[in-house]
N, C-alpha and C positions, 0 to 999 in steps of 0.2 A: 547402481553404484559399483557392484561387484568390476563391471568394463572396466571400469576405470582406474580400480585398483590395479588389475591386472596389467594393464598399460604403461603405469606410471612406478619409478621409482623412487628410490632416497635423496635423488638429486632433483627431482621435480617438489618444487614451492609447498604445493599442497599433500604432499605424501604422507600420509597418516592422519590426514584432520580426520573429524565425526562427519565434515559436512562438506565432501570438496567440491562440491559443486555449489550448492547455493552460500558458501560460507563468504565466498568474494562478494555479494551483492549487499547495495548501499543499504543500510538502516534505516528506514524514516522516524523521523518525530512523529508524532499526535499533528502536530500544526503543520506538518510539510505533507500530511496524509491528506488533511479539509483542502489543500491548495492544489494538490495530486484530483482530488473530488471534485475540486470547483471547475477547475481544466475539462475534466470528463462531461461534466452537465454542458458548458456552454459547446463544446465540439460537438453533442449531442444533437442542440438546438442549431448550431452553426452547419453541418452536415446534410439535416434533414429538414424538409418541409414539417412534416408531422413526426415528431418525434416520437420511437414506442413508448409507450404507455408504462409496461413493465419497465425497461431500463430505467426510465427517468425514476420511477419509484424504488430501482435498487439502488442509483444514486442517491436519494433521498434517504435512503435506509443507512444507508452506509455513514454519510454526515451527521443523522444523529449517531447514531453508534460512538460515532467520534468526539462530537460532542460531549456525549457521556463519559466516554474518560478523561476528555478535556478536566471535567465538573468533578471526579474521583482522584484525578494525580492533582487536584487544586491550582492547574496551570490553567485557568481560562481569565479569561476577558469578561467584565460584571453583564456585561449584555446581553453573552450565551448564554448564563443560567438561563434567561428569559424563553 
């Protein structure tokens, strides 16, 4: 990050943030994260004959995880709990 300060001044947008570089990038929700996940699984299967084994179960891993704060920020769907 040091580069970049160096480079940049009071007239550049970003000049003094904490985060100039990943501070522009979009925010996801919780629910735009599982649709981000779901994308990933079928491209997985859609890609490949045999799909790895581990990816598919870090995808996996990853939807519960999501799931699970779905279920703690009380924004889910009564079906998830399940």
């Amino acid at each position: 990050m040091r580069w970049l300060l160096q480079r940049t001044g009071p007239g550049d947008h970003w000049y003094g943030d904490e985060h100039p570089v990943t501070g522009g990038l979009p925010r996801h929700t919780t629910s735009s994260m599982l649709v981000l996940t779901d994308r990933v699984s079928h491209r997985l299967i859609r890609d490949q004959l045999m799909p790895d084994p581990q990816a598919q179960a870090d995808v996996c891993e990853r939807r519960v995880a999501l799931y699970e704060r779905l279920i703690r920020d009380g924004d889910v769907p009564p079906q998830a709990t399940q």
